[in-house]
KELUM-386248 format. One record per residue (C-alpha): residue in three letters; y, x, z. Coordinates in steps of 0.05 Angstrom, whole numbers, padded with zeros to 5 digits. Example, Ala and Ser with C-alpha at 12.3 -4.5 7.8 and 13.67 -1.06 7.14 Angstrom:
KELUM-386248
R resn     c2     c1     c3
R  ala -00090  00246  00156
R  ser -00021  00273  00143
This chain:
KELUM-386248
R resn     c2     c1     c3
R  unk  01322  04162  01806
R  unk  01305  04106  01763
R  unk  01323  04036  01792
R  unk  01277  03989  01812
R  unk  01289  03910  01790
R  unk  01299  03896  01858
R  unk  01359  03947  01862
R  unk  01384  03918  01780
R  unk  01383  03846  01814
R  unk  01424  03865  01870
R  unk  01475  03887  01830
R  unk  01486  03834  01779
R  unk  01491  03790  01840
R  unk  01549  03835  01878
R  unk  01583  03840  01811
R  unk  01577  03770  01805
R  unk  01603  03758  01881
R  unk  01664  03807  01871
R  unk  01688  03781  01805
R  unk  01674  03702  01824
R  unk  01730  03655  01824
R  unk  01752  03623  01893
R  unk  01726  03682  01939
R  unk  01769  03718  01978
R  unk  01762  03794  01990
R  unk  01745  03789  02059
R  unk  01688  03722  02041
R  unk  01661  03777  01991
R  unk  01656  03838  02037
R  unk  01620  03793  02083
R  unk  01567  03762  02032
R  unk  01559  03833  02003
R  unk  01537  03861  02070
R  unk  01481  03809  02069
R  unk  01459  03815  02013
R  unk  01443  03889  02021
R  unk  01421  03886  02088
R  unk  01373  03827  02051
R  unk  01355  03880  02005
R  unk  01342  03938  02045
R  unk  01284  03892  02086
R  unk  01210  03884  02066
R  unk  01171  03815  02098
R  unk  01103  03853  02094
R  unk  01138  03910  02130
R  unk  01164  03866  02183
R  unk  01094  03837  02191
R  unk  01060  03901  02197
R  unk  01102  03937  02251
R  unk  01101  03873  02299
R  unk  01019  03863  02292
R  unk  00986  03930  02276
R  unk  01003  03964  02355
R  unk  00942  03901  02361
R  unk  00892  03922  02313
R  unk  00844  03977  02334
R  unk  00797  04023  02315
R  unk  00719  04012  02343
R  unk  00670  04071  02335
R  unk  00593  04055  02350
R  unk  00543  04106  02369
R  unk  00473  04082  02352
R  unk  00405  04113  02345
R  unk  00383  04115  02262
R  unk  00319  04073  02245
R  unk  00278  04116  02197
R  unk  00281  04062  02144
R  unk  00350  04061  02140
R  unk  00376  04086  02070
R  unk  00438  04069  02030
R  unk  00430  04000  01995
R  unk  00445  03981  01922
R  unk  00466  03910  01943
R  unk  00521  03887  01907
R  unk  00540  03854  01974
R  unk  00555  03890  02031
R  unk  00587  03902  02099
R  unk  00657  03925  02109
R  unk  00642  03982  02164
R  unk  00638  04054  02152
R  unk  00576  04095  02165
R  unk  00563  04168  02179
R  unk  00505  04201  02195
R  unk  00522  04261  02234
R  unk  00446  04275  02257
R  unk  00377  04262  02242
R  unk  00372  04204  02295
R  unk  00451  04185  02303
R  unk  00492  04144  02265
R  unk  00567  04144  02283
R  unk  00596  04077  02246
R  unk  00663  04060  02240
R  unk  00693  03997  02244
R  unk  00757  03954  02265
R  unk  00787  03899  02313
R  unk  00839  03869  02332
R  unk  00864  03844  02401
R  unk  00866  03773  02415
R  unk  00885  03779  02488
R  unk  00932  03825  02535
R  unk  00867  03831  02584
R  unk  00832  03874  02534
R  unk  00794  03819  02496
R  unk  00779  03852  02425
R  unk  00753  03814  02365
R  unk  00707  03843  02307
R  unk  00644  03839  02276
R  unk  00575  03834  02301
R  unk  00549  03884  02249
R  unk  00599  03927  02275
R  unk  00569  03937  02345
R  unk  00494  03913  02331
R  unk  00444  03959  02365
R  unk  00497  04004  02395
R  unk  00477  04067  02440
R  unk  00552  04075  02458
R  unk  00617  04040  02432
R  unk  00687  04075  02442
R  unk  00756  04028  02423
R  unk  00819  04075  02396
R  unk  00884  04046  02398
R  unk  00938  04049  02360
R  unk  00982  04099  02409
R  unk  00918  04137  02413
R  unk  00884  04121  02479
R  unk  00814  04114  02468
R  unk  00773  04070  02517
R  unk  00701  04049  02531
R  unk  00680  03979  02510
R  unk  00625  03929  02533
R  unk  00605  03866  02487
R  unk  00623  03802  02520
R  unk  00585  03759  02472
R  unk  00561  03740  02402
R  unk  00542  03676  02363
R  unk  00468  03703  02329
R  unk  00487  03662  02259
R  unk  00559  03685  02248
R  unk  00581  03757  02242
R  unk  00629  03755  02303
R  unk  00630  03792  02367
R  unk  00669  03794  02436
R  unk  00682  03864  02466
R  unk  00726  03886  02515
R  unk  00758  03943  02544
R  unk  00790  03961  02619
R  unk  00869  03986  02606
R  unk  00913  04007  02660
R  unk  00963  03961  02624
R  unk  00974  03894  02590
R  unk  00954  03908  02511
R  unk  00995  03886  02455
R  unk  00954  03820  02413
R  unk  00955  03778  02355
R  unk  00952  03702  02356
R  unk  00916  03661  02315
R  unk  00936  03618  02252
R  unk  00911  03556  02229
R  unk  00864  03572  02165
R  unk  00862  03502  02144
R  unk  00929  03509  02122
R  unk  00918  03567  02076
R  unk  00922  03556  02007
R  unk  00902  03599  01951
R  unk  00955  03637  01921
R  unk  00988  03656  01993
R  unk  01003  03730  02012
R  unk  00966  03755  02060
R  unk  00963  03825  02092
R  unk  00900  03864  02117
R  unk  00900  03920  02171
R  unk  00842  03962  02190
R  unk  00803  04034  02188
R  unk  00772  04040  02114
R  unk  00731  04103  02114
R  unk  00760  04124  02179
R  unk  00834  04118  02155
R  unk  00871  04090  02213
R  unk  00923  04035  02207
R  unk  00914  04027  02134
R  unk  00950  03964  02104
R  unk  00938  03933  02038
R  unk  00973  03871  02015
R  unk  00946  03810  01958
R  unk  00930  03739  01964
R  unk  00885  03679  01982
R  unk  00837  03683  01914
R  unk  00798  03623  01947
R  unk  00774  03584  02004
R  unk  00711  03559  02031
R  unk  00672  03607  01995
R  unk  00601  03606  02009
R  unk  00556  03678  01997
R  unk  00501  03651  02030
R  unk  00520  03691  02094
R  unk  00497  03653  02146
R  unk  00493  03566  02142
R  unk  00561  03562  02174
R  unk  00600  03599  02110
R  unk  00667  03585  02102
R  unk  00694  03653  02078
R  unk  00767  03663  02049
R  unk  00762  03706  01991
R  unk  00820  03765  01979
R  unk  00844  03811  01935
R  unk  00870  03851  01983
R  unk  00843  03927  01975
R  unk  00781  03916  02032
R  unk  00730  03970  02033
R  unk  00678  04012  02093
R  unk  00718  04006  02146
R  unk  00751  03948  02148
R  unk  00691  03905  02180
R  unk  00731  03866  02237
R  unk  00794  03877  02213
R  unk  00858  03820  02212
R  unk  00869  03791  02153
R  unk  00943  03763  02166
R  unk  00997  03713  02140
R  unk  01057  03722  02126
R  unk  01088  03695  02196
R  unk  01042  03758  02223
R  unk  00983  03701  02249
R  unk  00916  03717  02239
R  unk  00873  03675  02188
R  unk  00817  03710  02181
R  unk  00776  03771  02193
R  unk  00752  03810  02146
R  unk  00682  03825  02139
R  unk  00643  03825  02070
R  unk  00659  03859  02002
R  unk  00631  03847  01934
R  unk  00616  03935  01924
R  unk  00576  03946  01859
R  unk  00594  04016  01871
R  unk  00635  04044  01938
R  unk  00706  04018  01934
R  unk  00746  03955  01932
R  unk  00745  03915  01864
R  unk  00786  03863  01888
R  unk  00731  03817  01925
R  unk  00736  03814  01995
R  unk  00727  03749  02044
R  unk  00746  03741  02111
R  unk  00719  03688  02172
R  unk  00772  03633  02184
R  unk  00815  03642  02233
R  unk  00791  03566  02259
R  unk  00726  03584  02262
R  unk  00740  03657  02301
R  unk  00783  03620  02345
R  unk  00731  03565  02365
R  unk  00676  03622  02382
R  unk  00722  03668  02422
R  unk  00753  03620  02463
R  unk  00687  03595  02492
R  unk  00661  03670  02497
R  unk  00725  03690  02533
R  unk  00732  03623  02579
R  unk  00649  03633  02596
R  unk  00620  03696  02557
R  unk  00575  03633  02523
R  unk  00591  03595  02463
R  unk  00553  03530  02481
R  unk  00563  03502  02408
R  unk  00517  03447  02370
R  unk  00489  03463  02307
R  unk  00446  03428  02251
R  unk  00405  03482  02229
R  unk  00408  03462  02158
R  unk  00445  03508  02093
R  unk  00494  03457  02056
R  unk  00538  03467  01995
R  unk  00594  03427  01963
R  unk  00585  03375  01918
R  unk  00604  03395  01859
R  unk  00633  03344  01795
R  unk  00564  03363  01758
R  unk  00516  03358  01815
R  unk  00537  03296  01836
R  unk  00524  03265  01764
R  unk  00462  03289  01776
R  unk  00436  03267  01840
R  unk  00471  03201  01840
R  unk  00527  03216  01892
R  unk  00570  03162  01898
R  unk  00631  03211  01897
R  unk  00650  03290  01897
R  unk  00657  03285  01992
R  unk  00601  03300  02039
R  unk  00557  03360  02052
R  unk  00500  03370  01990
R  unk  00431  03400  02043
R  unk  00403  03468  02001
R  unk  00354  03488  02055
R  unk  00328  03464  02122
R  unk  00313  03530  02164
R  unk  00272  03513  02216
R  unk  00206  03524  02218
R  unk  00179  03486  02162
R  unk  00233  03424  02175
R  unk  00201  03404  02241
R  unk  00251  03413  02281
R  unk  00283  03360  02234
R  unk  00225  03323  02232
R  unk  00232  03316  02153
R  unk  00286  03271  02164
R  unk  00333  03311  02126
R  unk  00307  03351  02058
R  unk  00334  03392  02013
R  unk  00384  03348  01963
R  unk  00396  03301  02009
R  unk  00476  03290  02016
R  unk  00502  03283  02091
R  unk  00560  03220  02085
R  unk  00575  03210  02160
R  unk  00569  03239  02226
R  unk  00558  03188  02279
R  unk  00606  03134  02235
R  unk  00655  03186  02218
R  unk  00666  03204  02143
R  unk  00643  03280  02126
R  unk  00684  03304  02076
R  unk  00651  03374  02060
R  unk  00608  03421  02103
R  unk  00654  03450  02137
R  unk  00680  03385  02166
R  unk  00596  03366  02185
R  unk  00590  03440  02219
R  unk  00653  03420  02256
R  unk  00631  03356  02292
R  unk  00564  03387  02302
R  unk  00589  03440  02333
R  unk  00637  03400  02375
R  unk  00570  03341  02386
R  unk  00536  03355  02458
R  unk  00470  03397  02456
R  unk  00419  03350  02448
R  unk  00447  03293  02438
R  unk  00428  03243  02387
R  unk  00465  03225  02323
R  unk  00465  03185  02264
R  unk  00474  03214  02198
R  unk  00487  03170  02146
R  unk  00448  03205  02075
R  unk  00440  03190  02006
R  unk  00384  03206  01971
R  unk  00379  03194  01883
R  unk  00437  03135  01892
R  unk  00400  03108  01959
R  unk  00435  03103  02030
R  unk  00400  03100  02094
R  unk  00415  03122  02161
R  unk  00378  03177  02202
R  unk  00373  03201  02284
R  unk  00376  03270  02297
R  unk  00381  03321  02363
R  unk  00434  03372  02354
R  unk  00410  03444  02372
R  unk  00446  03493  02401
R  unk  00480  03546  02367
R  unk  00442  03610  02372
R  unk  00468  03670  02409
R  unk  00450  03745  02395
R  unk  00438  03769  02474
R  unk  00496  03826  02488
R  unk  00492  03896  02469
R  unk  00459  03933  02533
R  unk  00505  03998  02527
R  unk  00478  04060  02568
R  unk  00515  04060  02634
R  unk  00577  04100  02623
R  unk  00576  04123  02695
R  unk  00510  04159  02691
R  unk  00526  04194  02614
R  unk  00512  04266  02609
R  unk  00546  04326  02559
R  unk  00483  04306  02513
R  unk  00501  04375  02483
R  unk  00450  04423  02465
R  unk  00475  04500  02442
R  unk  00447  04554  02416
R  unk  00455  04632  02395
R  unk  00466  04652  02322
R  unk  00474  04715  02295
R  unk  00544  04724  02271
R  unk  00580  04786  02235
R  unk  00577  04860  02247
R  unk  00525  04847  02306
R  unk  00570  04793  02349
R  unk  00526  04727  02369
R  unk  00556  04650  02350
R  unk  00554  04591  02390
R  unk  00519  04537  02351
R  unk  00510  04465  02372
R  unk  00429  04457  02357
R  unk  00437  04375  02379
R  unk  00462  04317  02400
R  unk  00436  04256  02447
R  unk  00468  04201  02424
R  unk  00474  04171  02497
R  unk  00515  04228  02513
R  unk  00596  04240  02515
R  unk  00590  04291  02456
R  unk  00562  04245  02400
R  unk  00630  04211  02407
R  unk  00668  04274  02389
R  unk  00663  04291  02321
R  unk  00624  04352  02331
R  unk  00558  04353  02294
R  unk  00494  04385  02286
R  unk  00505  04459  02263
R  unk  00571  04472  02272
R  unk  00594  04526  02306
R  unk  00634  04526  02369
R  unk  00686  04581  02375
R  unk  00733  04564  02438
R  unk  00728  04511  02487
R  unk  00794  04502  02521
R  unk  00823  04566  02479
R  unk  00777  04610  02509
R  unk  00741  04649  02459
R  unk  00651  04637  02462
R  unk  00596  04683  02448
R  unk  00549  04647  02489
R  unk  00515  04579  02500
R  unk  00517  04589  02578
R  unk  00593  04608  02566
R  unk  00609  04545  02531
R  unk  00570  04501  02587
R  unk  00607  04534  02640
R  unk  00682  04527  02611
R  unk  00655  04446  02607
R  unk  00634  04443  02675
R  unk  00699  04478  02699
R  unk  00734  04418  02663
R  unk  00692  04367  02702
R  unk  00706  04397  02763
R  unk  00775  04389  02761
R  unk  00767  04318  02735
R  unk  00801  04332  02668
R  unk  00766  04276  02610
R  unk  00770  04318  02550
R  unk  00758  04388  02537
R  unk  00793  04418  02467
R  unk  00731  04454  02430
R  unk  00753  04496  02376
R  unk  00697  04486  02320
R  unk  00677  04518  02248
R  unk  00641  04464  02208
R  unk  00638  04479  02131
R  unk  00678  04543  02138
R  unk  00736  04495  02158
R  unk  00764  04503  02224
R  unk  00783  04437  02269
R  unk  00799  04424  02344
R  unk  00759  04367  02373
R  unk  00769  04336  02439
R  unk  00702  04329  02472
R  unk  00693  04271  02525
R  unk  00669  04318  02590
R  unk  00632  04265  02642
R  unk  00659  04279  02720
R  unk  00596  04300  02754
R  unk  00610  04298  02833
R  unk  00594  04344  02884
């Protein structure tokens, strides 16, 4: 085995302990079992097996639109897609738990428009979920599940404190590969991609690709600081351009969705940018702080009243200095809804004062699931002839509302056993399901040929009562 320059480093320095002047044998033996006990441990290592029992798989059910197609934006979301059927689409995201109750954090594309949505744990359990709540202009979203048992969870860091350069780790399920940790650092902050007018992204190098929407992006003290949710993709893998949601901003929106399922925030609804060294040479700025207005999105500026156009420079917030946007979506958010302030602006070198309402925040209404107690099988078989006369069990489709479209099993596979029982027979297959409702069991093991390749799958059986 060739050593590492970890392993050469170690042993310069316990050849330098040993052979050192003025250190006893027994001061040596001592320092020489730390050292190796130092060597033998990983931080990123440590990190992982404290926080990843908290970060979760989410998997969405949700009827296809006919325009949807694969998009050649450079600029996409993190979340996996698969369509199993000509009107399902099973997506794949993650989460991560932010409280022992079953409180689950991720991303609103992740559960948008969803027919079902299923949370997998990391010891296995798989659970139903309901959306608590979600902000309509940032891509976060409340869900929760009911365990029998407190779940492990991750606290928050403070993302103002990261810096660019700092390790970070990221945990989630990229194309449907569980528990999958890659490792980099901060490549920026306050990144704006023109996301939403609240952007404040922190960019990564850590390996982020489908999957990974909602994931924890963690520091090195195993906090989260972020969540990851966009990727630069020209093609379909990571190339090194991933950014996150503060963990300041995540924490601000679940906190008021947990303590009320609302979010109650202000907002200006105006786009801002940084000033930049250039840009304030050329509109006059009288330095490089404030927030630099790109667009007023409001119906034409009326909610604004024109008060506020596009390269105007926000100063001050009711008397308080703003020192970028981030800091003026801040005290908006935290200013009462409706409530008037003064913003001071400064427009081509001139200063003047203007009164404006704050709005409120706008919320996406939660995800209506279909009522878990009233889902069907949603399994439709059929007969197929197989070899040397014998007849095949084929599945001829799925409802998307029902247990099976969570299963894995797909249009045109074929089912062999359900429950090791060999089938020859739709009505055979339907019968060994209902024989595994009646005795209350969840899951029935279906033994299934899909692409000659054979695969158990455990299919969700719904408890009909007598």
């Amino acid at each position: 085995m060739r050593p590492t320059r970890r392993s050469l480093a170690t042993f310069i320095l316990l050849i330098a302990i040993v052979f050192s002047p003025g250190i006893s044998l027994a001061d040596s033996a001592g320092i020489i079992a730390a050292v190796a006990a130092n060597a033998g441990s990983d931080p990123i290592a440590a990190v992982v097996a404290k926080v990843s029992p908290a970060v979760v798989r989410i998997i969405t059910v949700r009827i296809a639109k006919p325009e949807e197609a694969k998009s050649g934006s450079q600029v996409a979301k993190a979340t996996s897609t698969d369509q199993t059927a000509s009107d399902q689409i099973t997506a794949t995201g993650s989460g991560f738990i932010i409280e022992p109750t079953g409180f689950i954090a991720t991303n609103r594309h992740v559960v948008e428009d969803a027919a079902a949505l299923f949370v997998e744990t990391s010891d296995g359990e798989r659970y139903k979920a309901s959306v608590v709540g979600m902000p309509g202009k940032a891509d976060m979203a409340l869900i929760r599940i009911k365990a029998p048992h407190s779940l492990p969870y991750v606290p928050f860091g403070d993302s103002d404190k990261v810096r660019v350069g700092d390790t970070v780790i990221a945990i989630g399920s990229p194309f449907g590969f569980d528990n999958s940790v890659t490792a980099g650092i901060i490549s920026a902050v306050n990144r704006d991609i023109m996301e939403s007018p609240f952007d404040d992204y922190l960019q990564t190098d850590a390996a982020i690709n489908h999957g990974n929407s909602g994931g924890p992006l963690f520091n090195t003290a195993g906090e989260v600081i972020g969540m990851n949710s966009v990727i630069f993709a020209p093609g379909t893998g990571s190339v090194g351009l991933g950014f996150a949601i503060p963990s300041n901003d995540l924490h601000f929106v679940f906190e008021r969705l947990m303590r009320t399922g609302e979010i109650s925030a202000g907002m200006l609804p105006i786009y801002t940018q940084q000033v930049s060294w250039m840009l304030k040479q050329a509109l006059n700025a009288p330095d490089l702080q404030g927030a630099l207005v790109s667009s007023v999105h409001d119906d034409d500026g009326k909610m604004m009243h024109d008060k506020i156009k596009p390269g105007d420079i926000i100063l001050s917030f009711n008397g308080e200095k703003v020192s970028d946007p981030r800091d003026l979506a801040r005290k908006a958010a935290k200013a009462p809804i409706g409530s008037d302030v003064a913003l001071e602006i400064c427009q081509d070198g001139i200063h003047e004062t203007v009164h404006v309402k704050i709005h409120e925040w706008p919320q996406s209404k939660p995800v209506v699931l279909h009522d878990p107690a009233n889902r069907k099988l949603g399994l439709q078989l059929a007969s197929a002839p197989g070899d040397k006369g014998t007849s095949l069990v084929t599945v001829a489709a799925i409802d998307p509302m029902g247990t099976a479209a969570n299963s894995g099993i797909q249009k045109g596979d074929v089912i062999l056993e359900v429950q090791q029982t060999p089938v020859s027979k739709p009505e055979q297959a339907m019968r060994l399901f209902e024989d595994q409702s009646e005795t209350r069991h969840h899951y029935a093991a279906v033994l299934v040929r899909h692409d000659k390749k054979l695969s158990w799958m455990p299919l969700e059986v719904p408890y009909q009562p007598e």
